[in-house]
N, C-alpha and C positions, 0 to 999 in steps of 0.2 A: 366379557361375555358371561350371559348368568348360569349360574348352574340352575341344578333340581336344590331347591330349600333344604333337602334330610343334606346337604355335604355337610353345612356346620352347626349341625345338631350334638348336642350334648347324647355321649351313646349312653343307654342305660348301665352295662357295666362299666366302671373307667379302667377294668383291665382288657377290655378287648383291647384290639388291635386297631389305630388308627390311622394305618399306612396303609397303602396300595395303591395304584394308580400311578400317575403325575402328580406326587406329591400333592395329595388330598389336602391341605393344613395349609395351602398357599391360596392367599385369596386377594386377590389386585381389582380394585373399581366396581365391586362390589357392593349391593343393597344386601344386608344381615338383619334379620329380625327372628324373634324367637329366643330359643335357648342355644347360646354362642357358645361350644366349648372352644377356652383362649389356650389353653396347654400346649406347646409347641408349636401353635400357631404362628404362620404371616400373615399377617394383614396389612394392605398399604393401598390406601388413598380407597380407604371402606369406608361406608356409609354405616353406621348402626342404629335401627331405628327400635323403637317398643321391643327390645332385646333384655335378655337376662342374661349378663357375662360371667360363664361359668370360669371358675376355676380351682382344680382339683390337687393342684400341687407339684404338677409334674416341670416340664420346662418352659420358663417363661416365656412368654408371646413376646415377637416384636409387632409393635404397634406403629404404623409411620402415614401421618398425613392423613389420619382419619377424624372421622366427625363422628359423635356421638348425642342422640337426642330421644329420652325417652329410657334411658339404660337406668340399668342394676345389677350391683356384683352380684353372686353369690358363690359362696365357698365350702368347699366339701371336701371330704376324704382327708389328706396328709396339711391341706391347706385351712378347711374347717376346722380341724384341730388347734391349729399355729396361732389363729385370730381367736379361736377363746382364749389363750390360753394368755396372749394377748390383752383382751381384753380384762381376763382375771388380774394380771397386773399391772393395769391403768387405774384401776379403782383407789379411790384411798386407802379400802378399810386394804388392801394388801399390804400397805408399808412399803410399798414398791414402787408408787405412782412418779416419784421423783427419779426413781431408777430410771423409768421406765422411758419419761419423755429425757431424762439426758442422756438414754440409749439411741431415741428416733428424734435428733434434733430439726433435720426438717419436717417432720410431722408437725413440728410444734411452734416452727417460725423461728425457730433461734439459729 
């Protein structure tokens, strides 16, 4: 059954409070578009279409039997940090890049 669009809206602060209700963060056979926050989220057998998958670092979403077409992460707060910081050492000039993929070996196919 669908909700109102603002349920999985990314809230402007990510300290508010994203509980109340019927577990507000549980979303089954659902159409999502927009700005998705994924943080402690369920999603199962969701639709995501022209979405921006937020994710701020909190706890990770379980994702189960969804379709996604039209998406893009993006990442802020504790999580934006992690991916630069990341990405600072993927680079060559770090001297770290060999570290780095035989840290995240499936990242890299091996």
């Amino acid at each position: 059954m669908p909700r109102p669009s603002d349920n999985h809206l990314v809230v402007e602060n990510p300290n508010e409070s994203l509980t109340g209700g019927d577990d507000p963060r549980s979303f089954v056979d659902e159409d999502l578009t927009g700005r998705v926050l994924l943080d402690g989220g369920t999603f199962e057998r969701c639709r995501f279409r022209d979405a921006a998958l937020i994710y701020i670092g909190g706890a990770p979403p379980a994702l189960v039997n969804c379709s996604f077409h039209g998406v893009s992460f993006e990442f802020s707060g504790a999580a934006g940090r992690t991916v630069g910081f990341l990405q600072g050492m993927a680079r060559p000039a770090s001297g770290l890049s060999s570290v780095f993929k035989a840290t995240f070996p499936r990242l890299f196919g091996h």
